[in-house]
N, C-alpha and C positions, 0 to 999 in steps of 0.2 A: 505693280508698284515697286520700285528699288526699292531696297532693306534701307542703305543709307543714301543719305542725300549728299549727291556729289561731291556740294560745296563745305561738308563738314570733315571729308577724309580726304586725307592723302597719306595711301598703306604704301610703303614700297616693299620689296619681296626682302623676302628673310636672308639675312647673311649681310645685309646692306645697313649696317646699323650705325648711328651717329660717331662710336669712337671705336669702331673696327670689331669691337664683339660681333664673331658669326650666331651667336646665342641670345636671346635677351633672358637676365634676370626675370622671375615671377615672383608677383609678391600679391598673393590672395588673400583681403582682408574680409574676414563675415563675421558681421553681427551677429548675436544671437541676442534673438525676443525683443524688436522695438518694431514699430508699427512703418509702413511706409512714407507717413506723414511726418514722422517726426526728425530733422534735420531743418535745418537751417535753410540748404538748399531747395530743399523739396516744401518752402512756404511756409512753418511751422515757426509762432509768432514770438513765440517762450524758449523753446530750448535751443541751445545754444553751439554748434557744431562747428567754428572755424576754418578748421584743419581739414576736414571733412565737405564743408564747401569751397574749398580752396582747391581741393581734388578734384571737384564736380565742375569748379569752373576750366580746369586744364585737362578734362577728361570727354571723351564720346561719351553720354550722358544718354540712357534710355530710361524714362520716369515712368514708365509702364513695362515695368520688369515685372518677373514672377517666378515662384520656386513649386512645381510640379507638385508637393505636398505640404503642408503646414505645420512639422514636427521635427524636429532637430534632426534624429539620429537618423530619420529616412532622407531630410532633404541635404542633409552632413553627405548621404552618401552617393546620393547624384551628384553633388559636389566632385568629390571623391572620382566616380566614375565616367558620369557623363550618361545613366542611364535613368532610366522612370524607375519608379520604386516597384512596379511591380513584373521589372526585367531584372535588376539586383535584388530581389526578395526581401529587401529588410523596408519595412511598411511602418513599424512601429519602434517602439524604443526598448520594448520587454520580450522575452517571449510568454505566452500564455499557458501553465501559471510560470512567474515567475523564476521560478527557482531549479525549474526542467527547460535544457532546450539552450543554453545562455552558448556554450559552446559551439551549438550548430549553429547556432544564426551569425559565429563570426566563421563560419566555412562559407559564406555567401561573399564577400571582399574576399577571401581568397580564391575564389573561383574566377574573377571576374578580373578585366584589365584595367587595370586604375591611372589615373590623371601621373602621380607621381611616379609611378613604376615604368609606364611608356616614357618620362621624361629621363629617368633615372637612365634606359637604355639607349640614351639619346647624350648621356654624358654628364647630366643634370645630378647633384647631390641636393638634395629635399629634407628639409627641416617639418615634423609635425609640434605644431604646439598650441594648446588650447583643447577645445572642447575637441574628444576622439571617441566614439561609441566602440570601434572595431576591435578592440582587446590592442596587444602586441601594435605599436608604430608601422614594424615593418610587415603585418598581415598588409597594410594597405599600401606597399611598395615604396615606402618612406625609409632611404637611409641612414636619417637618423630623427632622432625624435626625443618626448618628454614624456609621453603616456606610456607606461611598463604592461596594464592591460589585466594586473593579474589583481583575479579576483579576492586571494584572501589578505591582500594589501589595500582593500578599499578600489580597486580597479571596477569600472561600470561606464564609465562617459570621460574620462579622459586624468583623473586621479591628479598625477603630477602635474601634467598637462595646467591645468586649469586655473596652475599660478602665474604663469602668463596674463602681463596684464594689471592684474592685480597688485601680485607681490613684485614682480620683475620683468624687463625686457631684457636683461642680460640675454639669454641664451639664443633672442632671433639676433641680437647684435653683434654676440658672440661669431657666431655663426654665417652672418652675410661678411664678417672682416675675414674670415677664412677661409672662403668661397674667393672672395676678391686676390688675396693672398696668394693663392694658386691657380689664379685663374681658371677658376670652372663656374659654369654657370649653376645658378640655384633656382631651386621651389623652395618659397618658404609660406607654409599653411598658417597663417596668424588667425585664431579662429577663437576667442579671449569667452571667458565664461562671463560678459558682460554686451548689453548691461542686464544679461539676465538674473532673477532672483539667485541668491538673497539682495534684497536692494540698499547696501550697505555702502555710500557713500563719502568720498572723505567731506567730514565735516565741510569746509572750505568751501564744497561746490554745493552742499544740501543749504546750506544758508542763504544762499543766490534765489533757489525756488522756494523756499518759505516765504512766500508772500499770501496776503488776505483773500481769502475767498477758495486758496489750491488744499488740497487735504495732503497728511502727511503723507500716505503712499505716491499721489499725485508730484509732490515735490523730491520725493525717491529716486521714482522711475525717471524723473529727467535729467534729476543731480545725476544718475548713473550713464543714461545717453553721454551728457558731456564727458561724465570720465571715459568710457567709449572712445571720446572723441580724443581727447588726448592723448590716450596711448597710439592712435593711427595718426596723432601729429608727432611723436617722438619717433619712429617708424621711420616714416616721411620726411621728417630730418635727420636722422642717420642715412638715408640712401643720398640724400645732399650735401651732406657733409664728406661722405666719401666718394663721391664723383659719381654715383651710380645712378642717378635719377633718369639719367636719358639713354642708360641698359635696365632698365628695368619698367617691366608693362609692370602697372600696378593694376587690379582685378577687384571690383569691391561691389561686393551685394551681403543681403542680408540671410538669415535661414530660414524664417519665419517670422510671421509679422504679430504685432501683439497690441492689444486697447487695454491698456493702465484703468482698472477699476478707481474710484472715489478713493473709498471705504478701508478695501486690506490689497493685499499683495499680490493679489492673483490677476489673472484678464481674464477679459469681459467677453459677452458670448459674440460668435460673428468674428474671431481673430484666431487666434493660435488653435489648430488642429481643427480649422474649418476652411471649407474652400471658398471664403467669401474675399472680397478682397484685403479684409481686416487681415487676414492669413496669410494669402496667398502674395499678395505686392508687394515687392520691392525696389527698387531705384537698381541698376547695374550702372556700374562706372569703368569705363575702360582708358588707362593714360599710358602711353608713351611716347615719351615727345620725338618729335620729329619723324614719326610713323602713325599718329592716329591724332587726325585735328582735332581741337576742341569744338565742341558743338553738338546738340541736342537732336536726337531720334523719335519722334514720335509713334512708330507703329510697337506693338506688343512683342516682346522677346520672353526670353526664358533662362535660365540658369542651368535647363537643361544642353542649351549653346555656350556655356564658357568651358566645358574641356574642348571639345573641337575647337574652338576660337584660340585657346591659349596652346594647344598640340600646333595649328597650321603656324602661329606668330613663331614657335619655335623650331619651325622645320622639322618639324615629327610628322610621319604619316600619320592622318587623322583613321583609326580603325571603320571599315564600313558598319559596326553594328551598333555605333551612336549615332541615335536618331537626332541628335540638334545639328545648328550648321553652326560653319566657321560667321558670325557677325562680320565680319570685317570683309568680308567678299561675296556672303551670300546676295542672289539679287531680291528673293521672294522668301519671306520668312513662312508664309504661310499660317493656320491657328496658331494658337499657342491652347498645351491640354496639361492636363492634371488630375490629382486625386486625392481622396480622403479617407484616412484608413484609421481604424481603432488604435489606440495609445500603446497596448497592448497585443502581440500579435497572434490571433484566434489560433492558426493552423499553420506549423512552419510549411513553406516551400508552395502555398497555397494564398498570394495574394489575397484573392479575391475574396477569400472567407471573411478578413477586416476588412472589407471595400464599404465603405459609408457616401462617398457624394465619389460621380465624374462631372469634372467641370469641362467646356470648350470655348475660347476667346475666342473671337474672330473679328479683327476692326475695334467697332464698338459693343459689340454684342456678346453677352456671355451667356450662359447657360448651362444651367446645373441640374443634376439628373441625380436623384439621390435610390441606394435601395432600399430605405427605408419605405415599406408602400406604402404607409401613410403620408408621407410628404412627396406633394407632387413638385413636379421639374418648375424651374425658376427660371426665368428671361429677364437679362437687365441690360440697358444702355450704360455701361461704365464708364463713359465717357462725361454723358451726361449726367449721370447719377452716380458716382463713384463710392456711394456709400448702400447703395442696394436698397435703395428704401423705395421707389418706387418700380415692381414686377410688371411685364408685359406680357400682351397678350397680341401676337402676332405669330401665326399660326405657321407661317411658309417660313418663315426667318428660324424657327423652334424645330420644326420637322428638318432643314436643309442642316441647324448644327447636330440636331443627333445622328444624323446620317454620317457625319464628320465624327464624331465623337465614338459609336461604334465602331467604323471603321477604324478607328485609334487602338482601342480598348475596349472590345464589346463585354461587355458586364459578364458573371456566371449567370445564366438565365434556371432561373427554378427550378427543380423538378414539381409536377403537378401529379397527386394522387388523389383523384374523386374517388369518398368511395358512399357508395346511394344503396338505404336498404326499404325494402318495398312495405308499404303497410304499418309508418312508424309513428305516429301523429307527434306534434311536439311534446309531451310530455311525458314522454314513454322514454324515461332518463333516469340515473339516479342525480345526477345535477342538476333537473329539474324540480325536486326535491319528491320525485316517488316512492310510497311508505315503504315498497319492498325491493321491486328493481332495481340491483346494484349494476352501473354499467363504469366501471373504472377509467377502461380504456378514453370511452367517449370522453367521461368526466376528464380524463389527464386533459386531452387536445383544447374541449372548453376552458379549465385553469390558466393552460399555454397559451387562449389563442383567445380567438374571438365571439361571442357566443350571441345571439342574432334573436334577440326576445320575438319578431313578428315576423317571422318568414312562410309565406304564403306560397301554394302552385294556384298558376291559373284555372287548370282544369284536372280536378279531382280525379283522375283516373289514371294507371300507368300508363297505357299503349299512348297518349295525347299529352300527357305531364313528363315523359321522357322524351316526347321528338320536340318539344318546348326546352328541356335541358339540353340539347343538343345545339336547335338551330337556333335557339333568342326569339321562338314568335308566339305569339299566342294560336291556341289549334283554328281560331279561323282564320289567322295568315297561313299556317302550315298547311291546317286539314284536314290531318290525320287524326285517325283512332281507328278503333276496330269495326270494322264492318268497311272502309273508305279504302281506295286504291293506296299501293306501295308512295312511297316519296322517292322523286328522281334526282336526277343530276343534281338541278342547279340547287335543291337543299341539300343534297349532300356533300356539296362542294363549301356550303355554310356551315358545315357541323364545326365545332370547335376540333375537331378530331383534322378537321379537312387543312382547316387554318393551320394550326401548330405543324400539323406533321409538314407542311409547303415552307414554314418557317423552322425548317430541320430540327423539331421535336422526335424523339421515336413513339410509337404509338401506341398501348395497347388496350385492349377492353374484354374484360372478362366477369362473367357471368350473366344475370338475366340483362338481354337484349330489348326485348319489349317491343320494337316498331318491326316497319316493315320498309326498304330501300328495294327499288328498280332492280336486279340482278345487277351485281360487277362495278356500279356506284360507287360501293363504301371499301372497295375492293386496294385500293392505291390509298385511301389514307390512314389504313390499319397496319401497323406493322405486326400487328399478332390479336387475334381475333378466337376467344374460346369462349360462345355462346355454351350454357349451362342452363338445365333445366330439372324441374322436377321431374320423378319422386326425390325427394329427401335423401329417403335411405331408398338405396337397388335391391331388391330382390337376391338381383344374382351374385350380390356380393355375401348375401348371409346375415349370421350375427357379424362379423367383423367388418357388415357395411359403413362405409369412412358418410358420415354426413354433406350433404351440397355445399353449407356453410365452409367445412373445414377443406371439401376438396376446392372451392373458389380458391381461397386465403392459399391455397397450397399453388395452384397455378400460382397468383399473384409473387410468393414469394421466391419462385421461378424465375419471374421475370424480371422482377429485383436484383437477383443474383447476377442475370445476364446483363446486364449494365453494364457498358465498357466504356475508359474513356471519359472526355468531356458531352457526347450530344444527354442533353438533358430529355427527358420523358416525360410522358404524359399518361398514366394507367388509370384507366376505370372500372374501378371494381365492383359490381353491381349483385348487391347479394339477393337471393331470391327472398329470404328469409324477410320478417316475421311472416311473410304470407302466405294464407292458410294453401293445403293441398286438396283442391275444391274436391277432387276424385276421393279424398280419401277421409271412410266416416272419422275417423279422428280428428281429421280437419288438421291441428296443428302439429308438427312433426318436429320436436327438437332431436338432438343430438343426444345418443344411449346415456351416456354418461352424465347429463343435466335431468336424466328424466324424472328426475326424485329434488329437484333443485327446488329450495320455498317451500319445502313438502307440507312442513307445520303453519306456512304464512299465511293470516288472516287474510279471506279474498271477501273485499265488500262487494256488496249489491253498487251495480254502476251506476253513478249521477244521474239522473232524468229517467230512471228507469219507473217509476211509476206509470203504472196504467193511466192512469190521467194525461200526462205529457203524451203517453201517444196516441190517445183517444181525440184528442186538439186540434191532432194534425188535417189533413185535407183527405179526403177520402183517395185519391191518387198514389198520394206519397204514403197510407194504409197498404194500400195492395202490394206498394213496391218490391224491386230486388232485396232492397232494404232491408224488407221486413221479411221476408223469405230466406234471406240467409242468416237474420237470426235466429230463423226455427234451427235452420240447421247446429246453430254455435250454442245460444244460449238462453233457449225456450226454458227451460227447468233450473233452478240451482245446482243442481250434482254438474248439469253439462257448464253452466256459465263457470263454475271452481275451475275446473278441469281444462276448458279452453282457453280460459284467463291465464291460470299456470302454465300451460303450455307455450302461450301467447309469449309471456315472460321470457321463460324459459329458450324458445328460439331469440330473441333479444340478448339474451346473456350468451348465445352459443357466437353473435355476429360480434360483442365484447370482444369474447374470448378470440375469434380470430381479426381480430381488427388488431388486437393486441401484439399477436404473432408476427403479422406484416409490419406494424412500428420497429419491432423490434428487429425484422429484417431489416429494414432501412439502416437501421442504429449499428448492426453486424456491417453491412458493406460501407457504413463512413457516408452513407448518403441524408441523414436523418435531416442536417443543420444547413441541408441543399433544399429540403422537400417539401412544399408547402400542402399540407392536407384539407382537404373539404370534404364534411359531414354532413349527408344530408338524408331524405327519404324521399320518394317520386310522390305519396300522397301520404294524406293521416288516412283515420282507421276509426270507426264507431265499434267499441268495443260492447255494446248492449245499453247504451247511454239512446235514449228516447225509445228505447224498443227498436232497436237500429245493428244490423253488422254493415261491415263494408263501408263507403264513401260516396262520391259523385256528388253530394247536395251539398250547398253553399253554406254549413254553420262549420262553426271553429275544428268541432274533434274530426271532419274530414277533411279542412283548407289549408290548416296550419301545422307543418312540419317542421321538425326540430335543421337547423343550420349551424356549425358549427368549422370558421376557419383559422387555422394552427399553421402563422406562417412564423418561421423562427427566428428571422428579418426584425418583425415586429421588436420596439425595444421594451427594456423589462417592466417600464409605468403602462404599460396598453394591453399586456399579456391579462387575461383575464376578464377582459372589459365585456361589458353587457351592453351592445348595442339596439336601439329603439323603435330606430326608422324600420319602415313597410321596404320589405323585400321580396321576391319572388323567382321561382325556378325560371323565369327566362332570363334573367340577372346570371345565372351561371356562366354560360359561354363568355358574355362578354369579360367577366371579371377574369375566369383564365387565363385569354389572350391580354387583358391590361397587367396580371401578373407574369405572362412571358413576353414584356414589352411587342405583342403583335398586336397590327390595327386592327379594331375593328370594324368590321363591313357595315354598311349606312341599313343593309335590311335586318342587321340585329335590332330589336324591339326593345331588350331588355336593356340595362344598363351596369355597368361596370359598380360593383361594391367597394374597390380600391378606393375611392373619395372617405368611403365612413371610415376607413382605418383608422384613421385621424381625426380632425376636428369636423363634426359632420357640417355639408356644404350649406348655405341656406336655404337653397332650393332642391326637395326631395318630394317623395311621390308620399300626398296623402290618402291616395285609395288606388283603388285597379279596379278592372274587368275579370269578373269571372264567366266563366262561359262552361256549356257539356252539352254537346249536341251528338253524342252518341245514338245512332237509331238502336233502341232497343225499346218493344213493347212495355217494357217493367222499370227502364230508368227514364222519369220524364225527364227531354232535356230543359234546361235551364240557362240563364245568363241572368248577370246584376253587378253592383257594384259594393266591394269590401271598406269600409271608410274608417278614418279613426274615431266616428261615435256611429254612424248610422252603416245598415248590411240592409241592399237592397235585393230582392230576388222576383225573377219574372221568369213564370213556367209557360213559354211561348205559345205553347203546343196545345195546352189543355181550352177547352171550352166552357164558360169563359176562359180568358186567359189570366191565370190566378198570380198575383202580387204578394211579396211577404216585406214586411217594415221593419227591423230590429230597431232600440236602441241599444247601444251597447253600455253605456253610460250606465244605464237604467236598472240594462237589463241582460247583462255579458251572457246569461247563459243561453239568448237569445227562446224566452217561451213567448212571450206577449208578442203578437203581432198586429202592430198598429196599420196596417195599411185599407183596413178600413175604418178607422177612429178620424173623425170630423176634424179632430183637434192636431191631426199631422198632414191633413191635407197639403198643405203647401212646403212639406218636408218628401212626400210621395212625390207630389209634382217634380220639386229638387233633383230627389233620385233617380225619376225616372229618366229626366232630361241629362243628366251625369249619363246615366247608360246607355243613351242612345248618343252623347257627344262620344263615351269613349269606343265606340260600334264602330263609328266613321269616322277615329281616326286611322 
């Protein structure tokens, strides 16, 4: 499609000007803070813009204009330069904190080539006046100006500057009569602190909008548009009056757009320093007669195209490293893209740390892609719907603009640090509120992050509950467990490991491994791969043996260090700990220095430990592993103390280096890149029914603590206690949906990124548990986990034995109704629940 329509221009080349000027005059007028609606010309019923629709009607007119950001001083300085805000580095208005930093961020306009400065060497003397963020006029190539810059004179956005407008036009009129005078051509930046706040209107024009039904702010904001308007009509007729009207393109768009609240002063959400259109839209006006017809543009442009447009009108080489085009010649505009960045700017010389929304127009379609992971991406016809209120759901249109949209500006993608410790059931926390267990670390990520009340594995066991955190399936799509062949290719081509590293993550995984891959498989999607195993403590090390815990954490912080660069990472750090050292009669093996940890702390008798609860049980689940490794942990009280502390005590040794690794991240500047996930491959029956160990389907071995600390999150969600049913095959996918990669149709699990935010309405209210381990001593099992009923079906046994929880009733799940008359048809329910969820 042509940019413009034949019949609306006729450019001729530069030098060829109506009264012999080889130059034309520029006369740049920007609003600052009115909405794109509001103008006379642009349909708006009430306020009142003359002067301003008198331009539009003698000007190339694009109604679907736009400014690459929604915040003065960033999109003041594409203005300024002709680049995206996060090619000139200044994103925000501040640096963050304020009061450090203010100096570097005006090294950013002096680094760069600016609009007035290529004009200036092209012969042009350039007036700045009004709103200036850049300190000094002449930092931004302005030979003369009104903004001084310095900050213990009140210098910050434009000081002097800013009475323009207001108080006077002497000095641009000044200024264009002595341009003409000596015949030199001029820039002159009119860029008026209007009609932005204070909305302090003369009397005269605020008495026009006080009418019945407007509020006084409402009648502010518009008195102030019109005074706006006036000053670009006194403007407008000084270049008329002094014969300059047809040497001079006049340039007129807005800085950001803005929705006048009722009530008080401010705007409304959806406009200023958002990428919606309330923001982002503005009107561009381009006039000089007898080189640019009047007449109207419908496709999408950009503000990021008026220094190229305004360099080529003046016979300046337009520089190759402004990405807009000349309007007046280009034939393809192509998208139009943008960005939304904090008010304030997080990290100098580092965009992306303020990046909040990328937006991409294209035709009629826009779409906005926020990092916020709670908010998902946005589809709108803006054509049809210019106010965003009705999102779309068209899947190939969404996937074809993000493709455009990275390619533009691919976001900083994450860093990802899993880190999984074996044997931790969920309330083996001190944020959970356990009487003795202090875990800090965890506790901090929980405060910061997100903390996941019901997070379930499917099947109770590591070797089957880690190749579930990998590939998304449940072990009877996967398979695996111990006693079953290795897993080949095409899972290990699904690992989350497989994905990210293909999507140029670097990769790495250290400590207990737990499955078993084909030889040479997982071999291309590991960039670093340090499998770690028990003993604890070596032997051959001594007393000065370094604990597994603390040698994991120490690789990990290895690999932290080697981080170079933008490719973002992905490490798994898989601690062995709390799990017992089955070889070794101690069983639990902390780290020397915690061995005395709790020493004085009261250790209770575990929950359900009475004789009775496991005299209940079914003669099978009697004989079990179960109950054989708790001879080994905690047949006596001296051993249950002793184990239980220990128990702890490896828990506060994975604290302690979990903590270390934060704090790596926090030393290399990586922390507020890194998104963390806490998890455990399975819980753990610490002597609760007469029970060690897991495998069987009640709470202290299904449900493991989940915990994600991503720093994205804004400060009202840090903290939150999420409700919904989660589960270890949900892992992978949420990863890849945190480093925007797809994922693959045979992941099972589902993506947790939706609960960030307002949870969806449609979530999972129970799952499939499954354990089909052959081993004489663990029957296996499947059933379904629900939010009031736990069904369980031990296949294998003769009969085949059924177990009914309520949990309602009866959370700590003793009573088992499944042969009670009176839940017959609650059995029936379940049983058929478990055999729909079998064959899906």
């Amino acid at each position: 499609m042509s940019l413009l329509l034949t019949c609306l221009l006729s450019f001729q080349p530069v030098g060829i000007h109506a009264n012999g000027v080889e130059q034309p005059n520029v006369l740049l007028i920007i609003s600052d803070d009115q909405a794109w609606t509001d103008f006379g010309f642009m349909g708006h019923g009430q306020i009142q813009t003359p002067h301003l629709d008198q331009l539009a009607q003698e000007s190339l007119m694009f109604r679907r204009g736009y400014v690459p950001t929604a915040l003065c001083r960033a999109s003041l300085a594409t203005f300024a330069t002709g680049l995206y805000p996060h090619q000139h580095q200044i994103t925000g208005n501040d640096p963050r904190p304020r009061d450090n930093g203010r100096d570097r961020m005006l090294e950013y306009i002096a680094s760069v080539d600016t609009l007035p400065g290529l004009l200036g060497e092209a012969g042009y003397r350039s007036l700045q006046t009004g709103k200036w963020w850049e300190g000094n006029f002449a930092l931004g190539g302005f030979t003369e100006g009104m903004t001084h810059g310095d900050t213990a004179r009140g210098g910050r956005h434009g000081d002097v500057g800013l009475t323009i407008g207001r108080d006077t036009l002497a000095p641009a009129f000044e200024f264009m009569d002595a341009c003409q005078d000596e015949g030199t051509p001029f820039f002159l930046w009119y860029a008026p602190f209007l009609p932005h706040r204070p909305h302090n209107p003369p009397e005269r024009l605020l008495e026009k909008y006080r009418v019945d039904g407007i509020t006084d702010s409402v009648a502010r904001y518009r008195a102030m548009c019109e005074w706006f308007d006036e000053t670009c009509g006194e403007l407008l007729a000084h270049l008329e009056e002094r014969g300059l009207e047809e040497d001079t393109l006049v340039v007129f768009a807005v800085d950001n757009g803005w929705v006048q609240l009722e009530e008080t002063s401010g705007y409304a959400p959806r406009s200023k320093r958002t990428a919606y259109e309330g923001g982002v839209r503005t009107p561009i006006l381009l006039r000089w007669p007898g080189h640019i017809e009047a007449g109207e543009q419908p496709q999408p442009v950009s503000t990021i195209d008026l220094a190229p447009t305004i360099l080529a009108a003046c016979g300046v080489q337009v520089p190759e490293a402004l990405p807009g085009v000349d309007l007046l010649t280009a034939t393809d505009h192509g998208p139009v893209f943008g960005a939304a960045y904090t008010h304030d700017v997080i990290k100098l010389g580092d965009p992306s740390r303020s990046l909040l929304t990328r937006w991409v127009l294209r035709d009629s379609h826009k779409l906005l892609v926020h990092t916020d992971p709670s908010k998902p991406e946005e589809l709108y016809n803006v054509v049809e719907d210019p106010f965003e209120e009705r999102p779309l759901e068209d899947a190939a249109t969404q996937a074809a603009l993000r493709t455009e949209l990275d390619a533009w500006y691919p976001a900083r993608r994450p860093n990802l640090l899993v880190v999984v410790t074996d044997d931790q059931r969920f309330d083996q926390l001190s944020c959970e509120g356990h009487p003795v267990l202090q875990t800090p670390n965890m506790d901090r990520l929980a405060a910061e992050g997100l903390r996941f009340a019901n997070s379930f594995v499917t099947t109770s066991i590591c070797a089957a509950s880690r190749a579930s955190l990998m590939t998304s399936r449940w072990e009877g799509s996967h398979g695996y467990t111990f006693g079953t062949p290795a897993m080949g290719k095409q899972l290990a081509d699904e690992t989350y490991f497989a994905r990210l590293h293909e999507a140029g993550y670097s990769t790495g995984f250290i400590g207990k491994w737990g499955v078993r891959f084909d030889p040479g498989v997982m071999s291309e999607h590991l960039d670093t791969y340090q499998p770690l195993s028990p003993p604890y403590l070596r032997a051959r090390d001594g007393e000065d043996a370094r604990h597994l815990t603390d040698r994991a954490a120490d690789k990990a912080i290895g690999f932290i260090k080697q981080q170079e660069g933008d490719q973002p990472f992905c490490l798994t750090l898989s601690f062995n700990a709390p799990h017992a050292e089955d070889s070794n009669p101690l069983q639990y093996i902390p780290p020397r220095d915690l061995a005395e940890l709790h020493a004085d702390a009261a250790v209770a008798l575990p929950p359900l430990s009475e004789p009775s609860v496991f005299e209940a049980l079914p003669e099978f689940l009697r004989g079990s592993l179960n109950r054989e490794r708790w001879g080994w942990r905690f047949d006596t009280r001296e051993k249950q103390v002793q184990r239980t502390l220990d128990y702890w005590r490896m828990i506060a040794g994975v604290d302690r280096a979990l903590g270390r690794v934060l704090d790596a991240l926090d030393e290399q500047g990586l922390a507020q890149d890194t998104v963390v996930v806490f998890t455990s491959d399975n819980g753990y029956f610490l002597g609760e029914r007469g029970f060690a160990g897991k495998w069987l389907i009640y709470e202290e071995s299904v449900r493991v603590p989940l915990i994600i600390h991503d720093p994205r999150l804004p400060e009202g969600q840090r903290g939150s206690l999420v409700d919904q049913v989660v589960l270890n095959v949900d892992l992978a996918p949420t990863l890849l949906a945190l480093a925007g990669v797809e994922v693959p149709e045979s992941y099972e699990g589902r993506s947790l990124v939706p609960l960030f935010g307002q949870a969806p309405e449609s979530w999972r209210s129970d799952f499939l548990y499954e354990h089909r381990m052959s081993h004489p001593a663990i029957p296996k099992s499947e059933g379904v986990r629900g939010e009031r009923w736990v069904y369980a079906r031990y296949y294998e046994q003769e009969p085949v034995y059924e177990q009914l929880f309520d949990l309602r009733s009866d959370p700590l799940q003793l009573t088992n109704l499944a042969a009670d008359p009176a839940f017959e048809k609650v059995l029936i329910a379940q049983r058929g629940r478990c055999d729909e969820l079998l064959g899906q």
